[in-house]
C-alpha positions, 0 to 999 in steps of 0.5 A: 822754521829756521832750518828750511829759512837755511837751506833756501838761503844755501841754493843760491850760493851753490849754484854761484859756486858753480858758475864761478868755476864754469867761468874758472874753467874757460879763462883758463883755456882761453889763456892757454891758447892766447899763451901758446902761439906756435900752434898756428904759426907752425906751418909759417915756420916750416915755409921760412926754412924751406925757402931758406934751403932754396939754392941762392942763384946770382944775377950773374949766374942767371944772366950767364945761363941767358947768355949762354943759350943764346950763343946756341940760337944765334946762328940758327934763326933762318930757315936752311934753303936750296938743298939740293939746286941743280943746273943743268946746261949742254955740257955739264950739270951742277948740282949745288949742296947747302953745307949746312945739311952736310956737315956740322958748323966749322966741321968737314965730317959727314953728318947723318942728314947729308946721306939721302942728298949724297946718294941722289948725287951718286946716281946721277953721277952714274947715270950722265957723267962722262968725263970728270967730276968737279966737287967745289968746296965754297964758305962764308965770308966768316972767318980768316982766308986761309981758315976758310981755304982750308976748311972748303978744301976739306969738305970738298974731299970729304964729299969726294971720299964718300962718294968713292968708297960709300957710293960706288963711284970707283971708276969716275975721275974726280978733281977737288977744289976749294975757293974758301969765300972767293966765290959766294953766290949771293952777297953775305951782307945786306944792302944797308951793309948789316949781316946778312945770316941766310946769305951765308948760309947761301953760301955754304955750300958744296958744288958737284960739276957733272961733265955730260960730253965728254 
């Protein structure tokens, strides 16, 4: 009798036991979780010291950049016109070039795009001359009188010399001539008198005088 009063007394408390312990055992890893607060910042971490590393760009080197690619855009904002106009009279045809299709800004070389226009010259410089050619070197108003006199006269001749020795024009008489930006075909500036970028462009230009009579 009192040996089985004993073993139901000792059920409970062992079974209390274990409970005890079960809860022992998640306090301690809730602990160790609530303790160690890397495991979910880790990734935080690793985006602070890649931002870190990005390069530091300045102000003033991000408004440099900007101002950069302006100065690049700046003389371009306008479609090139009438690149090849020709004027045809009793005596004489004129056949005016937009300098912008022959050669780079501020340059006197011949560049790639001037070929096809140059060629058209040709023929027709074979086909009705019959006493000399005039090439006629014309430019903006940008720029110093003599800067400009110097480069029209340089593009002049440089149209003369392709035609020649590119063309094959080796038997016509050619007279070169320059007029810088004495001679513009349309104003350089607007009404208002505010600048005027496809009148320069206008402006710039190569005038071939084909002399039909003789």
């Amino acid at each position: 009798m009192p040996k089985h009063y004993l073993h139901t007394r000792q059920m409970p408390r062992n079974l209390l036991f274990v409970i005890l312990l079960f809860h022992l055992h998640l306090f301690g890893s809730a602990s160790a979780a609530w303790g160690n607060p890397t495991s979910g910042t880790a990734s935080e971490a690793e985006t602070t010291r890649a931002q870190d590393t990005k390069p530091d760009i300045s102000n003033k080197e991000r408004k440099a950049a900007v101002q950069n690619l302006e100065f690049v855009i700046q003389d371009i904002d306008y479609p090139v016109i009438n690149l090849n106009t020709i004027t045809e009279s009793e005596d004489e045809i004129v056949i005016e070039l937009a300098a912008d299709i022959l050669f780079d800004f501020d340059q006197a070389k011949l560049k790639s795009s001037a070929l096809t226009s140059l060629k058209s010259v040709a023929q027709r410089i074979s086909n009705s001359a019959r006493g000399e050619i005039r090439i006629e070197g014309h430019t903006d108003s940008k720029g110093s009188d003599s800067y400009n006199q110097d480069l029209s006269e340089k593009r002049a001749r440089s149209v003369r010399d392709w035609l020649i020795n590119s063309g094959g024009l080796t038997t016509f008489q050619f007279v070169i001539k320059g007029f810088g930006e004495t001679k513009p075909a349309v104003p350089n500036e607007t009404e208002s008198g505010e600048d005027d970028p496809s009148g320069r462009q206008r402006n710039r230009r190569v005038e071939i005088i084909i002399n039909t009579k003789g």
